[in-house]
N, C-alpha and C positions, 0 to 999 in steps of 0.2 A: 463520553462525558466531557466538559469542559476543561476539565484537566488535560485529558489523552490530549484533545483538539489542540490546547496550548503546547502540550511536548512535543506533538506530532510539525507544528509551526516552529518550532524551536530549533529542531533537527533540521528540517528542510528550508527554512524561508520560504523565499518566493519562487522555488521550484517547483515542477511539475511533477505529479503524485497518479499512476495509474491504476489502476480499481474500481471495482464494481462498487466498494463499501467508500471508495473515497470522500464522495459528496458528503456521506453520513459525519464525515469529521471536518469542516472545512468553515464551520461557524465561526473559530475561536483563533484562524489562523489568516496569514494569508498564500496560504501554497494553492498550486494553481492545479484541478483536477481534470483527470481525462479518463473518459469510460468508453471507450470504442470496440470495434471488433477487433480480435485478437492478435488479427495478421498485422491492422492499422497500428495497434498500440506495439508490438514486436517490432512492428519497421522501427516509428522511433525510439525505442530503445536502441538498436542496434545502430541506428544512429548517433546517438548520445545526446539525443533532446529529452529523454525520460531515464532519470537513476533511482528513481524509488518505484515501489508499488507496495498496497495498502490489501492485504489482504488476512484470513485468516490463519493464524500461527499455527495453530495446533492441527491443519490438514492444510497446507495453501495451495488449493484448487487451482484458483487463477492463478497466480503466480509458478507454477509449475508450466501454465501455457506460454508466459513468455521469458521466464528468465530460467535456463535450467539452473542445478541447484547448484551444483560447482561455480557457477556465475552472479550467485546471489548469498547475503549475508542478512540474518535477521539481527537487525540494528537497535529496535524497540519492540516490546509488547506490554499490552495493557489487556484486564479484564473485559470482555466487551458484556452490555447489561440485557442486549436482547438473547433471546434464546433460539437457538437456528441448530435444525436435525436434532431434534431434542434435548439438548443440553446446553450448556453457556462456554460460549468459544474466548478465546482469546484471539485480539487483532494485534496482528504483527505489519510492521511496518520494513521491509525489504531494501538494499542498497546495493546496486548494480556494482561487481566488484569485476577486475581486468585479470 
């Protein structure tokens, strides 16, 4: 929604946000998204060009491929309105922690 997209902007700025669902919120902000293969999007992380990722909270698929979980903190979540694996997920929003 329009909201999330605002809070999700609020938290990051004009940071780079990786995720499949990122594009999906990006209307309302201006944080900078990156959807790549897994290893591309891991290198920078592990470089420290990418500290967030935009994935789902309540199972975070992608987010288990690049940031393990001792390395990451769920910073925000918001109801999400589509329905994905037959129920309605909650997106969480991730921050690379040291």
């Amino acid at each position: 929604t329009e909201k999330t997209m605002k809070e999700i902007g609020n938290i990051v700025g004009q940071d780079y946000i990786a995720g499949p669902y990122a594009y999906g919120f990006s209307l309302y902000n201006d944080c900078k998204m990156i959807s790549n293969k897994n290893l591309q999007v891991k290198q920078l992380v592990d470089e420290g060009y990418v500290e967030y990722v935009l994935d789902y909270s309540t199972g975070p698929y992608y987010a288990n491929q690049i940031l393990p979980e001792d390395m990451r903190e769920l910073i925000y979540e918001s109801p999400h309105s589509v329905k994905a694996f037959g129920w309605y997920n909650y997106i969480g929003l991730y921050k690379k922690i040291d």
